[in-house]
Structures are given as structure tokens and as C-alpha cells.
N, C-alpha and C positions, 0 to 999 in steps of 0.2 A: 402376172397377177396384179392385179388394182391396191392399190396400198391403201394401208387399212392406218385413219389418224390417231395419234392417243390424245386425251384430252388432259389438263392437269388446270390446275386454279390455285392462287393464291389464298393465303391464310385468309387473311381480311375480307367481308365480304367481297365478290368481285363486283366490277360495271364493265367486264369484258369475259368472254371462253377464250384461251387462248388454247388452238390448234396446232399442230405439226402433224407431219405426212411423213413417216418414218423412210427413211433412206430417199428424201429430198428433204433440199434447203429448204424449203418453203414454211412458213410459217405465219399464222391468220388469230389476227384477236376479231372475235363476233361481240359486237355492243350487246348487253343483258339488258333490257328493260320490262319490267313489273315482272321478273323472275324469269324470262322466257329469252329467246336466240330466235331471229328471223329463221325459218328453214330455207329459205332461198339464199341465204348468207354463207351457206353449208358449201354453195356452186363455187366459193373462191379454194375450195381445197380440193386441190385435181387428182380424180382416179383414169382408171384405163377408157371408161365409157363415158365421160367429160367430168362432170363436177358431180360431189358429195350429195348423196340424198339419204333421207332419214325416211326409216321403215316403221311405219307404227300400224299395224291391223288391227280394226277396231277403233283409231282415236284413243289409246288408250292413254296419251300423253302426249299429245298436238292439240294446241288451240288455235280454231280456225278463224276465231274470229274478235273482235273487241266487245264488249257489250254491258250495256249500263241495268238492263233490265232486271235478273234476277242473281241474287248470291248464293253458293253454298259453301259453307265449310263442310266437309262430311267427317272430319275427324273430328269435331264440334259440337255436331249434330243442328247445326246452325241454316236455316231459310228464310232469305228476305226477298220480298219484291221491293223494286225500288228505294232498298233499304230500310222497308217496315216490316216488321219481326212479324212473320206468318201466323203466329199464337196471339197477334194483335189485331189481325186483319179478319182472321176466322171468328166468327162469331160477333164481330161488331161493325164491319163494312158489310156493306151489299156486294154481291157480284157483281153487278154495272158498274161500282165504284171502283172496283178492286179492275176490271177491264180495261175503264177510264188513265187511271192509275200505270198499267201495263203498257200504254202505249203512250202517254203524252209524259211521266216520270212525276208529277207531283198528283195529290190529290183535288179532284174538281173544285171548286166554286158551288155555290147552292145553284148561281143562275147555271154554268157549265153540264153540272147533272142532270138538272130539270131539262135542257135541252137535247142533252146523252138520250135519256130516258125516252125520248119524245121522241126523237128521231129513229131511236132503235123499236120501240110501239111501232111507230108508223109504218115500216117494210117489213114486218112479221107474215104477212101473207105471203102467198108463193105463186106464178103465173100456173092458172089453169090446168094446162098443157102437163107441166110440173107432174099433177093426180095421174094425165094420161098415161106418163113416162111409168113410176110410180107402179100402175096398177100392169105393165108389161112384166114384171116379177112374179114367180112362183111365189105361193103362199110359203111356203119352206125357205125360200130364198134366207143366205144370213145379213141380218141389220146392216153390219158395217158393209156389205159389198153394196147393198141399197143406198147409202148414207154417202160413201164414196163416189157412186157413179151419179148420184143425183148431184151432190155438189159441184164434180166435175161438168155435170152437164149445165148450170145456171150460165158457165161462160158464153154459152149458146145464148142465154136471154138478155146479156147485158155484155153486147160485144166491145160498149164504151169503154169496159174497165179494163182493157188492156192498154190504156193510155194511161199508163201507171206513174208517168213523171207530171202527170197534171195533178195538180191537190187536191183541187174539190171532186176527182172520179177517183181518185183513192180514199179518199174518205167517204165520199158515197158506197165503193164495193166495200169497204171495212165495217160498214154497219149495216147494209144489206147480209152478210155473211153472217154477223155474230145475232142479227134479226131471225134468220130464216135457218139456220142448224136448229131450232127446236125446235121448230115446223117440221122438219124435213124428217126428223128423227121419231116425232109424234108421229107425223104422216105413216116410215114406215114399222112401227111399234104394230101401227090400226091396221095395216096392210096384213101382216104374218098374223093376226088374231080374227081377221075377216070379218073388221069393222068398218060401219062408216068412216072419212077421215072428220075430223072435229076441226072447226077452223078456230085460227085465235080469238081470244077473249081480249079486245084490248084495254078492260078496264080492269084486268088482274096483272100482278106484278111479273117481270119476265120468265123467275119460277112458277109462281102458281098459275100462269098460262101455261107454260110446258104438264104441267102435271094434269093440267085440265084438259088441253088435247090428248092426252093418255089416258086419260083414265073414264073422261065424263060418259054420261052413258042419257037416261032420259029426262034427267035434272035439269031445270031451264039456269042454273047457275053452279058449276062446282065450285064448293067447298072444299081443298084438301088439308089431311089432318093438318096442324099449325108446327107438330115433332117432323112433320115429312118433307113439309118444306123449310124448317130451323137446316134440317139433316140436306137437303139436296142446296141449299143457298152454302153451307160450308165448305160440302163438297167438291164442288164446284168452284171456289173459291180456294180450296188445297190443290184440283188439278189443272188450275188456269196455268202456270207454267211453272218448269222443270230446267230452266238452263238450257245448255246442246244437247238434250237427249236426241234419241233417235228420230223420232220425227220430226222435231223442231231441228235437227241437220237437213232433212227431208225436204222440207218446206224453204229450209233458206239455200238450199241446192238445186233444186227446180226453179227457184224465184231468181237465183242467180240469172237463169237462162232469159229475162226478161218477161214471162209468161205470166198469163193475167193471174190474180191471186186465189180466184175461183178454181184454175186447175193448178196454182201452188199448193193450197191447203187441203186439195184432193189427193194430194203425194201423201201429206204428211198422215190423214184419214188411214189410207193405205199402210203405212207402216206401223200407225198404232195399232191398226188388226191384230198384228202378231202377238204368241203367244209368250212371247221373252218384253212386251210390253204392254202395250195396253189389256192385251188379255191374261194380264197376272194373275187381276182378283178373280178372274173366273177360274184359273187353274188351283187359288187356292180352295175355292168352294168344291169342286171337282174332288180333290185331294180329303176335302173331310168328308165326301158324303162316300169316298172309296174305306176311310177309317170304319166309318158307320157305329160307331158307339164309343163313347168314353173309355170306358175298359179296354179295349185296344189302341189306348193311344200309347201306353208305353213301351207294347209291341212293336208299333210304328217308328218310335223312336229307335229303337234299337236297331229297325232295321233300316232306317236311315243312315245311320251310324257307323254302322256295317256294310253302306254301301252296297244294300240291296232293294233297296223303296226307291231311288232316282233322289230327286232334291227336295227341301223341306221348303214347299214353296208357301210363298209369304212372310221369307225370315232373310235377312241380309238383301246388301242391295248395292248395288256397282259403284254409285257414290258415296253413299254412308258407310261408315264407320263407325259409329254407334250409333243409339235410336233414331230412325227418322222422326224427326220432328211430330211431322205429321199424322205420325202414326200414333202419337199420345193425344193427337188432337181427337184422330178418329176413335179412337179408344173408348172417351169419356164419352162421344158423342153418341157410340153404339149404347156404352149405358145407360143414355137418357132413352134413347129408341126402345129397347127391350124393355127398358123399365115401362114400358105405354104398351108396348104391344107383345111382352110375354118372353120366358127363354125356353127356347126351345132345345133339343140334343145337339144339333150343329154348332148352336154358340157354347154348350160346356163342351163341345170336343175342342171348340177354339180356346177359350179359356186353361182349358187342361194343359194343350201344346205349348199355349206359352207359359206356362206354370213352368211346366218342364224343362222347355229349351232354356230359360234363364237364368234356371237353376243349377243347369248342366255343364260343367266346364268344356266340355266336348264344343259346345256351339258358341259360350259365352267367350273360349278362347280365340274362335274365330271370328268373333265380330257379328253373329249372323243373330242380330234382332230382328224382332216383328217391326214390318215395313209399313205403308200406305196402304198396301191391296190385300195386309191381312184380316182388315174389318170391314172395308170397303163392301167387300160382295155380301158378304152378311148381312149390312142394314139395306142395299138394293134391293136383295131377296125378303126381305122381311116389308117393303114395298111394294114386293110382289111382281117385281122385274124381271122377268128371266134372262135365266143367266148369257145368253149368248147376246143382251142390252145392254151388258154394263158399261164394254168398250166405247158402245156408242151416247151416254150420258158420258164418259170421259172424254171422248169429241168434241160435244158441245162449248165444254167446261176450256180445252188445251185450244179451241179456236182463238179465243183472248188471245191468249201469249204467244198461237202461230203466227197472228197477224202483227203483233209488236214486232217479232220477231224478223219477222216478214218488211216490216218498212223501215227497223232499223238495219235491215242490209240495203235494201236498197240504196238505200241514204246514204251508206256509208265507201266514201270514193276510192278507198282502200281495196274494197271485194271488186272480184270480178266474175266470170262466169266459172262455176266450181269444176274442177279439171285436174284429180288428181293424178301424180307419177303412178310408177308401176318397176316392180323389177324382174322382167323376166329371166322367167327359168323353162323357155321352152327349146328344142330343137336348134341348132344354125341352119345355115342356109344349105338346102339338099335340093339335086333335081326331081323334079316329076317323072314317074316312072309308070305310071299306069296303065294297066293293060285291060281294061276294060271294054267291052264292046258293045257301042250302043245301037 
């Protein structure tokens, strides 16, 4: 049997784990730095099948990597990019700025933006071909698989950017990308609605051309309301980035492999789909119109409670701990929304729920506040998105922070190509006995 170490620590904080391997001498001090033990440090303490491995499914206590980009406290309720407090950045930066910001780590310069801005206008078109691809989709098709296979497919038009250690073709595909995801996304919005597509407008702002490819119709200029693009410029600037979540592991594990960033950031597309992420806020819209009226929400609750509804989604959240931040952000900002364009039953059975769960020791005990995607899909829908769009206006937004993401592993001489252990539990070695006849 593989011997199993105990671990023990002095009083005083440590700057070592010291190890032992019971019934051997052997004994290993691991250096502790910024609170963490190399896991590969773990190989100096010998079991039966070579050196010590740490089992964590999920990531739910391994950091894989160093990173300056974004903070969270979740016992805090604490979000900063680059160290500016999220509740600073919503509502008073731009989204280019806030992009800008996510990958170079301080805020632009006037000249720096102005040339941000300029650069990212100017490849907002998409090649031709692009529509062809584009219009090969069922009318039913869903967005994100459009969203995904298109982006994955740009590496086909700009095969220079897999020369990813050159600077100026890594900066080129990082602003071709965060240019052409609301093209791509308009494109396929017009596609499932069996509209023309609308090409960019490039003398409206990066938002109000995305809403303008959405929405325009036989206007020789849209206008969109000034609540809808305040509400999609914050948005969007709350889902520019999250830390390692899921897809941003996504994206820096495919990007590992050297591969162009075109079909890195079609990984991470890929994994926000799901419905344990990017398709939250549509599970919670789902979720209220299965309520279907006020009067049964306390119904609901009970039988949530009870462990007969499934989970009360849009309430707790794998990092936080208390309120996400951003969910007070989205809060107020639903307020301002409804307040212009009306409340409807959906947002009092929202309101009701968290009336409720707050006041409920049952949820308050476990930490499960209203999150980011619990208002999220409410002010989408009240823009008249449907709901299977949301994940992909959260695309647009987490491209930012995939690609920071994205070039600070590259950058960093420490990563190498992602290649976790494994510890099997299958079968030993047996012969073939097959008696099959072909």
C-alpha cells in the first residue's frame, strides 16, 4: 500500500509544509509562497507508483497559474480589474477602455484610445465568404454554435496569426477579434430572424454599432434607445472578465498548445455554451416564466427547500460568498431599465424571489445571494433578445479578458502546454480473450 503523508505546520505562520511519509525516514519541507506549495514539489515524497500527486476535480483548490489581470475576494464580495474596483469602472469607463485596460494593465492615454478605437472601427467588417459560411446554418441553428464555428473558422482567413510570438500579428489578431465578435454575433442574431445582415456603421460607438447591426431595419441611421446602450456598455464591461473561470481555463489550455488565438477563443465560446455558465441567466429566466406568477413564488420556495424544484438558479455562486458585486451593480441598473420601459410579471416574480431568499435563513445561511445572471437576462429580454442570445452578447463582452488572458500565458515562461495527471482506477494488466468471429 502507497503510504499516505501527514502534513503538520508550525505555530507561527509558516514559509515551509513540512511532510513525512509515515513508516519512512523520509521527511520534506515544501517552500509556501503567496499561500500556495508547488504541486510538483509534492514528487519529493515517494509512494508505491513514484512521487505524491494532489487530486483536486474541478480546480477546486489548485492554482494553475500566476496572474495580474483580475481580483476576487468572494468572502468579500470584492472585483477588481487591474486593481479598479468594478463599481468604478461600470458606469464611468467605456468598454474599449476597460478592454484596453485588461490586457496592457494600466489605463490608456487620450492618444492610446483614440488609436484603440481606430484600430478596432477599422476591422469591424468580416470577409465576404464569412455571410457565405454564415448563411450554410439552419434558420433554427443555436447562436453560440454559429458564434463558435464562425470564430473558429476566421483562422482560415488570417492564417498569419498563428505566428503568435510575433507582436505586431498578435496584436493585429487581438483587435481583429474583439472588432469582428459583434459582427459575427449580429451577423448571426439577422441569420435565425431571416434578415438581411446589416453591415457596420463605423461612425457609431462599438456599442451602438453592435445594436445597430441588430436591430436596424429601413432607417438610413439607427438610433438605439440611450437606457439600452448605458445597460449593454456596463454589461459588458461586468462580463469582460471573471478570473479562471471555466472558459478562460478553456482558452488558456488550448492556447497552451501553441494554437492560433482564433481557435483558442473558439474553445472558450464553446464552454461558455453551457448551462452551469454562460447560460445561467437564461436558466434563470427559464426558471421564472416555469413560476409563472407572483403568487407562486412562495410555493417555489418551499419546494426548493424541500428539495423538490432542483436549484434556485441565479442565487449563490462558486466564488462568492456574499453578494456578488456585480449583481448590485446589475440591480440598480435593471431599475433604471424598467423604469423607461415598464414592469412587467417577470421582474415582480424576480423581485418577490429575492425578497424572499434574503430573508430566509434557509439560503441566507448558506451564502446563496442573487448573482450576475440574476438580472442579466431580464434587462436582455426587455431589449427584446431572445433568450437563447444572451450567452452570446456574454461572448462578445468575455472576448476582452479571453484574450488578456490569452497573452498573458503565453508570455508567461513558467506555463507550458496544459497536461494534467490522472489517477487511475481502472483494471491491471489482463490478457485478450476474445472470441469473436469476424
Amino acid at each position: 500500500m502507497a503510504n499516505t503523508p501527514s502534513a503538520s505546520a508550525p505555530t507561527a505562520a509558516p514559509s515551509t509544509l513540512h511532510l513525512s511519509a509515515p513508516g519512512s525516514d523520509l521527511s520534506v519541507d515544501l517552500p509556501i509562497v503567496d499561500g500556495a506549495i508547488r504541486a510538483n514539489d509534492l514528487r519529493k515524497v515517494p509512494t508505491e507508483d513514484g512521487g505524491l500527486l494532489s487530486y483536486d476535480p474541478a480546480f477546486l483548490n489548485t492554482a494553475s497559474c500566476r496572474s495580474a489581470i483580475t481580483y476576487i475576494d468572494g468572502d468579500a464580495g470584492i472585483l477588481r480589474y487591474r486593481g479598479y474596483p468594478i463599481e468604478q469602472l461600470a458606469g464611468k469607463a467605456s468598454f474599449l477602455e476597460v478592454a484596453w485596460l485588461l490586457r496592457h494593465g494600466e489605463l490608456p492615454t487620450q492618444p492610446e484610445y483614440d488609436s484603440w478605437v481606430h484600430d478596432i472601427t477599422y476591422h469591424t467588417y468580416v470577409h465576404e465568404n464569412v455571410k457565405t459560411f454564415l448563411q450554410g446554418f439552419r434558420y433554427d441553428a443555436h447562436p453560440m454554435s454559429m458564434l463558435c464555428s464562425t470564430v473558429a473558422a476566421l483562422s482560415s482567413f488570417y492564417p498569419s496569426a498563428k505566428n503568435i510570438y510575433d507582436p505586431e500579428e498578435r496584436n493585429l489578431a487581438i483587435i481583429r477579434l474583439i472588432a469582428k465578435l459583434p459582427t459575427l454575433a449580429a451577423f448571426a442574431y439577422r441569420h435565425i430572424k431571416g434578415l438581411p445582415f446589416v453591415y457596420p456603421d463605423n461612425d457609431l460607438s462599438y456599442v451602438d454599432n453592435f445594436l445597430s447591426m441588430v436591430a436596424r431595419m429601413t432607417e438610413p441611421r439607427y438610433e438605439a434607445r440611450p437606457v439600452f446602450t448605458r445597460a449593454t456598455e456596463i454589461l459588458f464591461i461586468l462580463h469582460a472578465d471573471h478570473e479562471q473561470n471555466c472558459s478562460t481555463n478553456a482558452v488558456r489550455a488550448v492556447g497552451s498548445s501553441h494554437v492560433d488565438p482564433f481557435s483558442a477563443i473558439a474553445a472558450g465560446i464553446a464552454a461558455l455554451y453551457g448551462p452551469l455558465h454562460g447560460g445561467a441567466n437564461e436558466a434563470v429566466l427559464r426558471m421564472i416564466q416555469d413560476i409563472g406568477h407572483v403568487k407562486n413564488v412562495p410555493a417555489f420556495i418551499d419546494e426548493v427547500k424541500g428539495g423538490k424544484s432542483g436549484r434556485l438558479m441565479g442565487f449563490g455562486h462558486r466564488v462568492y460568498k456574499s453578494y456578488d458585486p456585480r449583481a448590485r451593480i446589475v440591480k440598480a441598473l435593471a431599475d433604471e431599465v424598467f423604469a423607461e420601459v415598464g414592469v412587467d410579471k417577470d421582474l415582480e416574480i424576480a423581485l418577490e424571489l429575492e425578497r424572499i431568499a434574503l430573508s430566509d435563513d434557509y439560503f441566507m445561511s448558506r451564502k446563496l445571494y442573487p448573482n450576475v445572471d440574476f438580472y442579466t437576462g431580464l434587462i436582455y429580454r426587455s431589449m427584446k433578445f431572445p433568450m437563447d442570445f444572451f450567452t452570446v452578447l456574454f461572448a462578445i463582452a468575455r472576448t476582452a479578458g479571453w484574450l488578456a488572458q490569452w497573452e498573458e500565458m503565453l508570455l508567461d515562461k513558467e506555463q507550458k502546454i496544459a497536461r494534467p495527471r490522472q489517477i487511475y482506477t481502472g483494471p491491471g494488466e489482463r490478457p485478450y480473450t476474445g472470441s469473436l468471429v469476424y
